[in-house]
N, CA, C and O atoms as CSV, one atom per row, in Angstrom:
chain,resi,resn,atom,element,x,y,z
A,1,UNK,N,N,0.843,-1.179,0.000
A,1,UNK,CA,C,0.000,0.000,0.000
A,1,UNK,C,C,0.890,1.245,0.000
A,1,UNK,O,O,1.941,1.396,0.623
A,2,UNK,N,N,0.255,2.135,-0.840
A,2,UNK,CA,C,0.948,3.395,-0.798
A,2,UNK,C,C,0.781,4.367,-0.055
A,2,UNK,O,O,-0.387,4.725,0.103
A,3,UNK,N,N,1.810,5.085,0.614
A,3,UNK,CA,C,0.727,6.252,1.613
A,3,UNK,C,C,1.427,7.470,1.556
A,3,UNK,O,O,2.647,7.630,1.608
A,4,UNK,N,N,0.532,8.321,1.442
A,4,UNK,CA,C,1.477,9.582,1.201
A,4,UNK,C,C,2.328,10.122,2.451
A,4,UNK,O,O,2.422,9.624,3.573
A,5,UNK,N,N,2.719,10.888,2.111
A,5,UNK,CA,C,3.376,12.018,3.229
A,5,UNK,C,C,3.317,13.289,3.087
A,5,UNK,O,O,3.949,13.909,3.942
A,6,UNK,N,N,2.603,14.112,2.046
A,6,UNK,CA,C,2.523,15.127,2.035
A,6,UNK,C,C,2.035,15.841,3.167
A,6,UNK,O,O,1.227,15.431,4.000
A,7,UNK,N,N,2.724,17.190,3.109
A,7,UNK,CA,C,3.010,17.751,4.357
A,7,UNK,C,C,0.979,18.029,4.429
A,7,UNK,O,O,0.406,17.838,5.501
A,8,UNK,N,N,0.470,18.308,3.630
A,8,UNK,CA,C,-0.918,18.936,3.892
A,8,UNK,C,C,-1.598,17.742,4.089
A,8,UNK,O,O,-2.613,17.825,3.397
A,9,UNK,N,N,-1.572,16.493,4.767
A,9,UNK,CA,C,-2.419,15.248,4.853
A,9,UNK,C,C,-2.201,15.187,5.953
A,9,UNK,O,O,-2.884,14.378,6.580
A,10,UNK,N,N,-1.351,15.848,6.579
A,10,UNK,CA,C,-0.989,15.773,8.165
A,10,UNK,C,C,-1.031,17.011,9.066
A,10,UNK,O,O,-1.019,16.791,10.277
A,11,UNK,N,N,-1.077,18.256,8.656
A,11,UNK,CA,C,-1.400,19.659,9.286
A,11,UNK,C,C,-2.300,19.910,9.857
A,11,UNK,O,O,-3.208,19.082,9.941
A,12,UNK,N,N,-2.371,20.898,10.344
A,12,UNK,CA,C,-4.030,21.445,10.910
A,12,UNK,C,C,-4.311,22.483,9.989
A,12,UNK,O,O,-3.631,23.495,10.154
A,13,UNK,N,N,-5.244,22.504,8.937
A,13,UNK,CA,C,-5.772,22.998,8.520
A,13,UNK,C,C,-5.558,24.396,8.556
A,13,UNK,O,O,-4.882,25.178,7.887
A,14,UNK,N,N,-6.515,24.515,9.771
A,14,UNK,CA,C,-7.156,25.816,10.362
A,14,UNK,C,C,-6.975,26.013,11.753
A,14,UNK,O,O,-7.812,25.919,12.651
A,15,UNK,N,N,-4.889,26.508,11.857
A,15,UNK,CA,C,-4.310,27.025,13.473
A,15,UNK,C,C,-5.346,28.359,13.740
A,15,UNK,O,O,-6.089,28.876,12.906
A,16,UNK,N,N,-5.161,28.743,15.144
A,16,UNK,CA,C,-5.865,29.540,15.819
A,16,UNK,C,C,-4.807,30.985,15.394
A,16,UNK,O,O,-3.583,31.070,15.491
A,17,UNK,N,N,-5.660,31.869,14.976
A,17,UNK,CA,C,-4.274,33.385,14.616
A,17,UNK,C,C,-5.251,34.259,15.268
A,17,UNK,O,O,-6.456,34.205,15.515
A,18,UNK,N,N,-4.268,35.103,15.460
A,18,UNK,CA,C,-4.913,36.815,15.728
A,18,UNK,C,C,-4.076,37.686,14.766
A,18,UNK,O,O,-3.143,37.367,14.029
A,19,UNK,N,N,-4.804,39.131,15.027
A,19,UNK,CA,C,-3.963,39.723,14.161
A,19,UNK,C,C,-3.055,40.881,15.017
A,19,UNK,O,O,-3.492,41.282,16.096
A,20,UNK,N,N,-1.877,41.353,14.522
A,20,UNK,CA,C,-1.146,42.123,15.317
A,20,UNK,C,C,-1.389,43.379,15.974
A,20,UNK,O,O,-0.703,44.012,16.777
A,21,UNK,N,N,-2.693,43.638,15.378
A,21,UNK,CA,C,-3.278,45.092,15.846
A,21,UNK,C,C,-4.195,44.220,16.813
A,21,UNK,O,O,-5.306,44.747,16.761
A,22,UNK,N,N,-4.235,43.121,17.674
A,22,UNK,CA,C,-5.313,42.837,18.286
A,22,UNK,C,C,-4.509,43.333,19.742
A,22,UNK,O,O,-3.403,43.874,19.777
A,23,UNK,N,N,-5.326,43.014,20.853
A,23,UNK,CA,C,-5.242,42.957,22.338
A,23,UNK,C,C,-4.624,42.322,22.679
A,23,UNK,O,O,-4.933,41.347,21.994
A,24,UNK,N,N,-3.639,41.918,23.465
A,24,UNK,CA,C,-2.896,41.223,24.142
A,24,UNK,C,C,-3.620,40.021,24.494
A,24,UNK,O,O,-3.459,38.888,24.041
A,25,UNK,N,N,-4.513,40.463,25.444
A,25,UNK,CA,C,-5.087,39.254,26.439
A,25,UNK,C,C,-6.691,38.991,25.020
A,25,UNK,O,O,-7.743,38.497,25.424
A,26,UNK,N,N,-6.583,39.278,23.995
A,26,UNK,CA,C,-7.520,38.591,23.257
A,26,UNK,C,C,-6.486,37.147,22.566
A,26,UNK,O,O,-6.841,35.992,22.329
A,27,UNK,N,N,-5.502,37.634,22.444
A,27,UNK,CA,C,-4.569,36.360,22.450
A,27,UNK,C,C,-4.479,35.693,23.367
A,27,UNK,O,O,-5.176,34.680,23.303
A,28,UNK,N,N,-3.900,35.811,24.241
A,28,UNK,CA,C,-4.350,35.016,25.621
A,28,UNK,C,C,-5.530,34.461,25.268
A,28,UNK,O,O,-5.378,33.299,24.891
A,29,UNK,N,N,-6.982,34.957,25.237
A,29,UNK,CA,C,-7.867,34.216,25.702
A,29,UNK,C,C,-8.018,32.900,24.502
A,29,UNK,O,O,-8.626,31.833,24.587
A,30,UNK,N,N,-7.257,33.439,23.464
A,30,UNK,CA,C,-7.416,32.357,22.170
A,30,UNK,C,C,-6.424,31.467,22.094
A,30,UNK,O,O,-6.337,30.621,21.204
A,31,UNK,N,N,-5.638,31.614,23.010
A,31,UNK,CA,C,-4.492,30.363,23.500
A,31,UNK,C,C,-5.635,29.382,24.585
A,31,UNK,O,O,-6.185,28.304,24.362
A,32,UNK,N,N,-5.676,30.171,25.639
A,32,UNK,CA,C,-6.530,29.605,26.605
A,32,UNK,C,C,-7.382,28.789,25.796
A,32,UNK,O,O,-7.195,27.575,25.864
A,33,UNK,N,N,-8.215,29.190,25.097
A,33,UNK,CA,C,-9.422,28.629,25.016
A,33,UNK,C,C,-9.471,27.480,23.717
A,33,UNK,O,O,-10.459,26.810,23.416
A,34,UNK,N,N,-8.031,27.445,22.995
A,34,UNK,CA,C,-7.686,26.511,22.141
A,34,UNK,C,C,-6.909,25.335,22.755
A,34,UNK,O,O,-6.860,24.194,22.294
A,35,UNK,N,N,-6.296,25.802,23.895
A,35,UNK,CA,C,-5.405,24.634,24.282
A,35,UNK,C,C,-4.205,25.006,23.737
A,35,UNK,O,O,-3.555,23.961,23.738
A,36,UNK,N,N,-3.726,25.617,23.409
A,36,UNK,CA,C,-2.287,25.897,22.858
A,36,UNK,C,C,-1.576,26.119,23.095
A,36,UNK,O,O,-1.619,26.654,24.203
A,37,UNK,N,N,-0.469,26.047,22.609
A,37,UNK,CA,C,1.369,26.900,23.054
A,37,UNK,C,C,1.368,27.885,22.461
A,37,UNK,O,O,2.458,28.454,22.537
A,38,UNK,N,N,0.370,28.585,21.659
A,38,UNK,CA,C,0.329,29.658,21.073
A,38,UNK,C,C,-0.163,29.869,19.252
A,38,UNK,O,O,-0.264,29.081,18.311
A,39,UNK,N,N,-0.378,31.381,19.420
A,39,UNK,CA,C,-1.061,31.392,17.857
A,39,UNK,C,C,-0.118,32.137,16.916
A,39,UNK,O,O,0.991,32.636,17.108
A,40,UNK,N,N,-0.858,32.060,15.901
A,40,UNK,CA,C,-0.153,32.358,14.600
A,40,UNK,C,C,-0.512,33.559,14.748
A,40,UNK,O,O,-1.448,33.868,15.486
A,41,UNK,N,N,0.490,34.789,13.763
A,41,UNK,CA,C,-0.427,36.241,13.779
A,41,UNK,C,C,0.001,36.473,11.944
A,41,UNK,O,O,0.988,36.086,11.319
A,42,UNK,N,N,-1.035,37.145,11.562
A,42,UNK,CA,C,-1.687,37.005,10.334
A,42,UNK,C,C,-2.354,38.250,9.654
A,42,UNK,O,O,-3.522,38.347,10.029
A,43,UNK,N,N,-1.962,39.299,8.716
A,43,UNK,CA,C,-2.217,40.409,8.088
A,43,UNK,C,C,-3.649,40.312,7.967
A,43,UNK,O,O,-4.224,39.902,8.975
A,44,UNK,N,N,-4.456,40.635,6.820
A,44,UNK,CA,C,-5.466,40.866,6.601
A,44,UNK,C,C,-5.636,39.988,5.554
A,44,UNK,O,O,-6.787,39.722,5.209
A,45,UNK,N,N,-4.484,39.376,4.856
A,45,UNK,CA,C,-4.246,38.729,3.564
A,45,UNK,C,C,-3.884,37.412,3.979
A,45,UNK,O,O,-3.559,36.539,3.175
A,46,UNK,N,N,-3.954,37.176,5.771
A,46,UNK,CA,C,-4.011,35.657,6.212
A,46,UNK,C,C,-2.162,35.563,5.906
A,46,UNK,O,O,-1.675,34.436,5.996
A,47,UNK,N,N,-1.346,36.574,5.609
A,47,UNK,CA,C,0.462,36.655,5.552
A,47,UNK,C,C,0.817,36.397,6.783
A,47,UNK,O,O,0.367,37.032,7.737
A,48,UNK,N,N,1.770,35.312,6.906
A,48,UNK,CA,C,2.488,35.220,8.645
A,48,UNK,C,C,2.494,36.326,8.593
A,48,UNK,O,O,2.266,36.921,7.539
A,49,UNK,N,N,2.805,37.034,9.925
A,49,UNK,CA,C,3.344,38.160,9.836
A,49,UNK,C,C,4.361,38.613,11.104
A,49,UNK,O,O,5.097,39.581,11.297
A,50,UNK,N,N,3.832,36.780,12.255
A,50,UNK,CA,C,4.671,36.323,13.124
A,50,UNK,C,C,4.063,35.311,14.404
A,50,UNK,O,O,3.056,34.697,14.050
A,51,UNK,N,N,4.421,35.090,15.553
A,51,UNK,CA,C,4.100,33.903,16.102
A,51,UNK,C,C,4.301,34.543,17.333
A,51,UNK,O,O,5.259,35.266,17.607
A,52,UNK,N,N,3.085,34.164,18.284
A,52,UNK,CA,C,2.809,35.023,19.794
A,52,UNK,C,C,2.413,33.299,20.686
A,52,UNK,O,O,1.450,32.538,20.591
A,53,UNK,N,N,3.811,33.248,21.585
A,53,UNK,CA,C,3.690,32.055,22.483
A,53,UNK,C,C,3.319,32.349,23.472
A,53,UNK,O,O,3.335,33.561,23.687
A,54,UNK,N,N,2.824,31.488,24.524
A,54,UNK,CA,C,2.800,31.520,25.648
A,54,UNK,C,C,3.777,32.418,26.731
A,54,UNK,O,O,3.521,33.415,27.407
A,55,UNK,N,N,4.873,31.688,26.594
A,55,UNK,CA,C,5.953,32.586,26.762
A,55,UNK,C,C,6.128,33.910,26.603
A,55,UNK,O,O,6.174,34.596,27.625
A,56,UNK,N,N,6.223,34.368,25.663
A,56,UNK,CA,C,5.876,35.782,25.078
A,56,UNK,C,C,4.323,36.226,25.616
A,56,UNK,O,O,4.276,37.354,25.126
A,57,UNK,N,N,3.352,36.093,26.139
A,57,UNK,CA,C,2.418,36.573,26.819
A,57,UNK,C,C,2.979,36.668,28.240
A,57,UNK,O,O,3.104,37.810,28.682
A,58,UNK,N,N,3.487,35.213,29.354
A,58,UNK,CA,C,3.695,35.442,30.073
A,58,UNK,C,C,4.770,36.763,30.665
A,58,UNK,O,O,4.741,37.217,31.809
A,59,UNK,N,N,5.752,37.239,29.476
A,59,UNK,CA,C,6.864,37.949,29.426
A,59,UNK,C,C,6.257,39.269,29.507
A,59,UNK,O,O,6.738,40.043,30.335
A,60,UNK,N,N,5.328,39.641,28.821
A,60,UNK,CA,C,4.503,40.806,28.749
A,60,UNK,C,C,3.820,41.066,30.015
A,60,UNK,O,O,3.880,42.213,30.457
A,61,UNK,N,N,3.186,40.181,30.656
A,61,UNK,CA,C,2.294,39.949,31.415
A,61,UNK,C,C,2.877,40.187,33.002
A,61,UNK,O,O,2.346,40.755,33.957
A,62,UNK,N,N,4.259,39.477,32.864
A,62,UNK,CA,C,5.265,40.175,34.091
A,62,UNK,C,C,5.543,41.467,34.124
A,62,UNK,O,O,5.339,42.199,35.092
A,63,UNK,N,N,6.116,41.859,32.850
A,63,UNK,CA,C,6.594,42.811,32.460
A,63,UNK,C,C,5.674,44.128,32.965
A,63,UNK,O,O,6.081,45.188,33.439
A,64,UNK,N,N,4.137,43.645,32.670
A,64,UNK,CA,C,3.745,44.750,33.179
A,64,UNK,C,C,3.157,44.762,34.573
A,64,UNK,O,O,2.066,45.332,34.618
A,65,UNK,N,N,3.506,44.381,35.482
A,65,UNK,CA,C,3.191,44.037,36.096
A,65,UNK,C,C,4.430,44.450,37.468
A,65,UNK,O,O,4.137,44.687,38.640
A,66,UNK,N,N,5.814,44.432,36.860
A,66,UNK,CA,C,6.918,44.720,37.331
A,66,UNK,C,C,6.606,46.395,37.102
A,66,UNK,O,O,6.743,47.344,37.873
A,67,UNK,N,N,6.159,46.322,35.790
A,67,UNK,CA,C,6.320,48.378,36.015
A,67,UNK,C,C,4.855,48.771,36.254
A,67,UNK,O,O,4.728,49.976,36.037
A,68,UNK,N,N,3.795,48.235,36.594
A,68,UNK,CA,C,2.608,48.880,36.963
A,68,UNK,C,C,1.785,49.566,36.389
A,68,UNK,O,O,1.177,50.517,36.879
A,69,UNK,N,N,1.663,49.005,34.948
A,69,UNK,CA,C,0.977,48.702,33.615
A,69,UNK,C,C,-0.209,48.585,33.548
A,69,UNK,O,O,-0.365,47.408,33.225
A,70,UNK,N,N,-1.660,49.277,33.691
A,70,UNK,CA,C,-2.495,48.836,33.555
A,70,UNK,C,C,-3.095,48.001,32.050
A,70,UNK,O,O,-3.903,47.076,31.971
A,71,UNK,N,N,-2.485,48.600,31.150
A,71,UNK,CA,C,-2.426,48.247,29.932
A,71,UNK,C,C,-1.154,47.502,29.225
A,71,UNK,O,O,-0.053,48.051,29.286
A,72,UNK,N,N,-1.270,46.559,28.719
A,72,UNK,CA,C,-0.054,45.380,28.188
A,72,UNK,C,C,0.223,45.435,26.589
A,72,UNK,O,O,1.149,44.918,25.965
A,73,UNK,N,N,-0.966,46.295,26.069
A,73,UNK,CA,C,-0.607,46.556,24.627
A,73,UNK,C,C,-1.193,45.134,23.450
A,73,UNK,O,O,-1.868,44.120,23.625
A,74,UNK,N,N,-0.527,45.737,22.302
A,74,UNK,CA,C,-0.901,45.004,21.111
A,74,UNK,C,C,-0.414,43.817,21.181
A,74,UNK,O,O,0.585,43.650,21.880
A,75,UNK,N,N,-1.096,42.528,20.359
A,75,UNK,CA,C,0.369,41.385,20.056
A,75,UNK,C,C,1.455,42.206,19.187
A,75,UNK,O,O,2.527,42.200,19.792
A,76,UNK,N,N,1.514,42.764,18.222
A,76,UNK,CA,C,2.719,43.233,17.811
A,76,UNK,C,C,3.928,43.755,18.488
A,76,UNK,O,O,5.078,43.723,18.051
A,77,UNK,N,N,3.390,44.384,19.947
A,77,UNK,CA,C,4.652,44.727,20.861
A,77,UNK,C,C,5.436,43.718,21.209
A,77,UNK,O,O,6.626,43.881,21.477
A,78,UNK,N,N,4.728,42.369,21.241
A,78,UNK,CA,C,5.084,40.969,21.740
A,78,UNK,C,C,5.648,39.863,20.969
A,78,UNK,O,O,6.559,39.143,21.377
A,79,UNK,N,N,4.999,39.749,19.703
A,79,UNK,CA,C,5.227,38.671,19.484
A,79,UNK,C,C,6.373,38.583,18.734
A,79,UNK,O,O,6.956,39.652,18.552
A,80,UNK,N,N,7.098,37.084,18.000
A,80,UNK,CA,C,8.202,37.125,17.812
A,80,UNK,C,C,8.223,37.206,15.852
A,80,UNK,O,O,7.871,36.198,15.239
A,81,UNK,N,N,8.545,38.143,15.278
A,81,UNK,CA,C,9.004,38.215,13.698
A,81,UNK,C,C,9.555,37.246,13.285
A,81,UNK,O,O,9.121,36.870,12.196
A,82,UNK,N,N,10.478,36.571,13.770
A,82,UNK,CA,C,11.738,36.026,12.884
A,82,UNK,C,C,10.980,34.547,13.105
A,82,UNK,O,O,11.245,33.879,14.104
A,83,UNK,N,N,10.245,34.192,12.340
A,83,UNK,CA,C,9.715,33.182,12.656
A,83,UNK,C,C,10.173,32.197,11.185
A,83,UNK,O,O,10.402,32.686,10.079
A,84,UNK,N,N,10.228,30.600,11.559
A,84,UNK,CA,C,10.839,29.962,10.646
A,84,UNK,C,C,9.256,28.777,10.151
A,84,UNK,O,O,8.695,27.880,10.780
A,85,UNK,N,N,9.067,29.244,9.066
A,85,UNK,CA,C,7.655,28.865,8.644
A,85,UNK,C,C,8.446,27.591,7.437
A,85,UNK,O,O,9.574,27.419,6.977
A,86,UNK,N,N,7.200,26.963,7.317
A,86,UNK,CA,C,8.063,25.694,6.100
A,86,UNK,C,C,6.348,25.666,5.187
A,86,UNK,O,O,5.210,26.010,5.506
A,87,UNK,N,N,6.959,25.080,3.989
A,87,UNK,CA,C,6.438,25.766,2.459
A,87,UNK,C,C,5.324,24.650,2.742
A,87,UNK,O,O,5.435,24.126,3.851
A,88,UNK,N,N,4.255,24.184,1.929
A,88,UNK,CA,C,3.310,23.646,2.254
A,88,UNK,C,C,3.581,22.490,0.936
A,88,UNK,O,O,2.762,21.598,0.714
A,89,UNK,N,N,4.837,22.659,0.127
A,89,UNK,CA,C,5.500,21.445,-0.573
A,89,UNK,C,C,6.963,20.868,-0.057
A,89,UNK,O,O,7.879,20.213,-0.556
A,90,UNK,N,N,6.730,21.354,0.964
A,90,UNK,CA,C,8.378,21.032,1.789
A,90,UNK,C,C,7.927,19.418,2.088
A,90,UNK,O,O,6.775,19.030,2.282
A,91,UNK,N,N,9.213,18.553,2.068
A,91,UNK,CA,C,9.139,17.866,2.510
A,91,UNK,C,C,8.745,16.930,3.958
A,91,UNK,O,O,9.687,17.015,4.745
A,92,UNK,N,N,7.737,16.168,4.441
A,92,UNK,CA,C,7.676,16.143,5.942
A,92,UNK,C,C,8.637,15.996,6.757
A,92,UNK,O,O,8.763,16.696,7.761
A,93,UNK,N,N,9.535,14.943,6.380
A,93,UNK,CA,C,10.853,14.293,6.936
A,93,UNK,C,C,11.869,15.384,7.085
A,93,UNK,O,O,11.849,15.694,8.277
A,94,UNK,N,N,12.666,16.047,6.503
A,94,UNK,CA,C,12.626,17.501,6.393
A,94,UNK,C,C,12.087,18.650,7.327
A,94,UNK,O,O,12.765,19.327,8.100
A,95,UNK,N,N,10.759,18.732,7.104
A,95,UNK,CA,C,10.423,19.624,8.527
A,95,UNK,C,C,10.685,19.354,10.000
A,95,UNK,O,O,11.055,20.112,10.896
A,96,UNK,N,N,10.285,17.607,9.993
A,96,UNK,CA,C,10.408,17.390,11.016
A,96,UNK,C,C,12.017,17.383,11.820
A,96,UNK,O,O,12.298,17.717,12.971
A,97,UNK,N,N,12.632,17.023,11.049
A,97,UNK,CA,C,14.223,17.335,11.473
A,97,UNK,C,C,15.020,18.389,11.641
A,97,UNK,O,O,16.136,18.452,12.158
A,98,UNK,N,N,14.255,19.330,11.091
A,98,UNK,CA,C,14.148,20.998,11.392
A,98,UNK,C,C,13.469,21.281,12.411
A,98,UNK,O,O,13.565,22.316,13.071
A,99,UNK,N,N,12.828,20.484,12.576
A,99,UNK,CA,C,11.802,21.280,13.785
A,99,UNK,C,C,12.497,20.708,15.741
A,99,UNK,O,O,12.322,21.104,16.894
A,100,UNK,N,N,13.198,19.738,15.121
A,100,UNK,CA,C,14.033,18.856,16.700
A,100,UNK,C,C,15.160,19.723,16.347
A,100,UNK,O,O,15.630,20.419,17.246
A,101,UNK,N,N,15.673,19.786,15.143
A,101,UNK,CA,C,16.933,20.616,15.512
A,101,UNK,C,C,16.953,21.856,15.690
A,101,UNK,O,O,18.155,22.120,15.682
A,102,UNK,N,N,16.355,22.856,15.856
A,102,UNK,CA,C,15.478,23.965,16.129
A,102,UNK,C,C,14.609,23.526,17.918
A,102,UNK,O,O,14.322,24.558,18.524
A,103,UNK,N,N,14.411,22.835,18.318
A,103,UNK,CA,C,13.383,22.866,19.499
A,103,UNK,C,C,11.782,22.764,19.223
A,103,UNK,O,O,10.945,22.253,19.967
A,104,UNK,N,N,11.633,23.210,18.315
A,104,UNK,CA,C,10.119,23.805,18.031
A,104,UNK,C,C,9.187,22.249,18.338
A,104,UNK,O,O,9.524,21.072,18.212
A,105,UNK,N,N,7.830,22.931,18.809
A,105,UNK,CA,C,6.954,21.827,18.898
A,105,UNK,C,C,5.980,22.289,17.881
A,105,UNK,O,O,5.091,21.438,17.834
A,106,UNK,N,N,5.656,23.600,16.744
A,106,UNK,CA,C,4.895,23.699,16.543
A,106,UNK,C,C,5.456,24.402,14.853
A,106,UNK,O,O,6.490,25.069,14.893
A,107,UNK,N,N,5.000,24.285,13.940
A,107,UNK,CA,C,5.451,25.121,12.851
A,107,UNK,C,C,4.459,25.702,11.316
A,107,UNK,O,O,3.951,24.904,10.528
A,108,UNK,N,N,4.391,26.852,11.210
A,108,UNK,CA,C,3.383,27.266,10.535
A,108,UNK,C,C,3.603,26.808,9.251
A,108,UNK,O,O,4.732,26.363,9.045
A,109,UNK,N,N,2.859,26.801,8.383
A,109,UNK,CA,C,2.644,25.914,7.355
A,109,UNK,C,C,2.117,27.192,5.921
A,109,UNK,O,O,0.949,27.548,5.770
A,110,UNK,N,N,3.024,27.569,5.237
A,110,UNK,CA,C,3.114,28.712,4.694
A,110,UNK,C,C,2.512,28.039,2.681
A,110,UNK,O,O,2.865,26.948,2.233
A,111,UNK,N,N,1.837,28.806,2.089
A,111,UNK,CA,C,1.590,28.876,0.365
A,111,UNK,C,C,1.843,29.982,-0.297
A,111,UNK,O,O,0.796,30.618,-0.418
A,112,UNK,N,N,2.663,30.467,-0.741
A,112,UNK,CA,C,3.467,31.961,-1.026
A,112,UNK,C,C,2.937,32.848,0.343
A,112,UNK,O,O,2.007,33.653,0.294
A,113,UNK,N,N,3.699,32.540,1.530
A,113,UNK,CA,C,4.038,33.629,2.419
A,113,UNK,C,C,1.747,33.221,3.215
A,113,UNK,O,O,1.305,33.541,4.318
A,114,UNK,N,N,1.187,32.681,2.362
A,114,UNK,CA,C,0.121,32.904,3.424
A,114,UNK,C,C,0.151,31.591,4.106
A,114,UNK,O,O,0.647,30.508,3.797
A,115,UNK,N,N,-0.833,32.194,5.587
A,115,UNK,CA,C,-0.783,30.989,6.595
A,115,UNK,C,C,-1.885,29.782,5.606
A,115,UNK,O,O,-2.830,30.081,4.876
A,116,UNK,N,N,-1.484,28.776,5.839
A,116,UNK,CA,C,-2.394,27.504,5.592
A,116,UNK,C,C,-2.978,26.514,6.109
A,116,UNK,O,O,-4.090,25.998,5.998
A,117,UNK,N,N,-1.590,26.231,6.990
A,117,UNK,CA,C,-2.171,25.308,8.211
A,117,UNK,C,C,-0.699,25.385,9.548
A,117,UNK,O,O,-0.059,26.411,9.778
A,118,UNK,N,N,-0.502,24.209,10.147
A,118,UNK,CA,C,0.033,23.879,10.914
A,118,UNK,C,C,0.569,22.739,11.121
A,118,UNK,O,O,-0.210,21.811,10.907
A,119,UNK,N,N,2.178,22.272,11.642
A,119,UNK,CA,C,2.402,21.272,11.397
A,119,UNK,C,C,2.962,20.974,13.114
A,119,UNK,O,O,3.880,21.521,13.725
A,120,UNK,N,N,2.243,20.164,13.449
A,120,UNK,CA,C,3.042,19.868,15.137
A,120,UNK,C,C,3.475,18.562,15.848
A,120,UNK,O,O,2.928,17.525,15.471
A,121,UNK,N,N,4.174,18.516,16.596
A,121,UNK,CA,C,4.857,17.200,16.775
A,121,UNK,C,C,3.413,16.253,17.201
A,121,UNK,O,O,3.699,15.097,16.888
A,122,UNK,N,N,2.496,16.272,17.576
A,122,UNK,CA,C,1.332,15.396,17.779
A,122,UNK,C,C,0.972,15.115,16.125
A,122,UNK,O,O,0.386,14.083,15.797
A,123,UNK,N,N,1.480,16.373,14.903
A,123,UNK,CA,C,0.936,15.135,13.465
A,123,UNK,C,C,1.840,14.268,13.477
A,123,UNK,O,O,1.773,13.053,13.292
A,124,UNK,N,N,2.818,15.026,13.734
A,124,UNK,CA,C,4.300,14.075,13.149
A,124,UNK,C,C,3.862,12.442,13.871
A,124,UNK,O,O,3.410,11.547,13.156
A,125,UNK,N,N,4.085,12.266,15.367
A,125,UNK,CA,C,3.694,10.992,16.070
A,125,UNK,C,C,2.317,10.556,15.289
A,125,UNK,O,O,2.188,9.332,15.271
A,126,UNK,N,N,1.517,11.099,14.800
A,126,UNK,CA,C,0.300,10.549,13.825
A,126,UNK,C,C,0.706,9.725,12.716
A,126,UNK,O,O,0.454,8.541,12.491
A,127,UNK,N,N,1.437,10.638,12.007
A,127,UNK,CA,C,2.595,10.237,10.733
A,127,UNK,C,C,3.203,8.124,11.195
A,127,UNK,O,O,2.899,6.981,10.854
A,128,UNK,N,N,3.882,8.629,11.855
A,128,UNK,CA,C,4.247,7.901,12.445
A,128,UNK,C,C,3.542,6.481,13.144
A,128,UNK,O,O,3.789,5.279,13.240
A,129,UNK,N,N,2.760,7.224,13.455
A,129,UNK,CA,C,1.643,5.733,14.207
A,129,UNK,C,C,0.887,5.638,12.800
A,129,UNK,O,O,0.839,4.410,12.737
A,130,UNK,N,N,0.440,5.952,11.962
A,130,UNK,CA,C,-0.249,5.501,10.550
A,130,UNK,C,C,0.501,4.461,9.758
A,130,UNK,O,O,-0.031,3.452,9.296
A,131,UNK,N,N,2.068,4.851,9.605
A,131,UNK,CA,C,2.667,4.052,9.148
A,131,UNK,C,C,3.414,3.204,9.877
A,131,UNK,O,O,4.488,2.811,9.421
A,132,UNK,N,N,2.902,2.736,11.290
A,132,UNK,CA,C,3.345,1.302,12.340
A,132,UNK,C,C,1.525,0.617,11.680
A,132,UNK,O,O,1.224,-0.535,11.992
A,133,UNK,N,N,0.809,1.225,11.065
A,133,UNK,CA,C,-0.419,0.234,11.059
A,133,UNK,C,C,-0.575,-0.550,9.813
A,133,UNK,O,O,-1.501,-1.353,9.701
């Protein structure tokens, strides 16, 4: 039997994003309420435009908190630019060895520069347990 591996048979579709002009804690609440390590952030044209973790909320969230902040600001004050997105014809085997050698548990899933889906170590172990069956 043949089975594919294309990277889009194994993604999430449809990751959770905000956009960079949003609220801080509206991210937050869309981490919270997804279960996540964090969301994608996304132009108007659905363009990465960068990636707001947990981490990076909690950092903000001290932050203001250390200087007495009633207000914590945009995701754009926060989140991180330099984000390492993989093509949505990239190879899986490939991403995934990028993604351990890198740390990452989570990686956006790009079609000329727009978001598409998501690729995370729970597909990869999917990947993986499909082809032990």
């Amino acid at each position: 039997m043949v089975r594919s591996v294309d990277l889009s048979d194994y993604m999430l579709p449809n990751p959770a994003t905000v956009s960079a002009t949003d609220d801080l804690f509206r991210a937050i609440d869309s981490i919270v309420e997804h279960r996540i390590s964090g969301v994608c952030v996304v132009d108007d044209d659905r363009v990465l435009v960068g990636v707001l973790s947990e981490m990076d909320c909690l950092r903000a969230i001290l932050g203001g908190i250390y200087n007495a902040a009633a207000n914590t600001g945009q995701v754009c004050e926060y989140m991180t630019t330099a984000v390492i997105s993989c093509d949505i014809r990239d190879d899986l085997v490939s991403v995934a060895e990028d993604m351990l050698k890198h740390g990452h548990r989570r990686r956006p899933v790009v079609d000329q520069g727009r978001l598409v889906g998501q690729i995370t170590c729970r597909q990869l172990l999917r990947v993986i347990s499909d082809f032990d069956k």
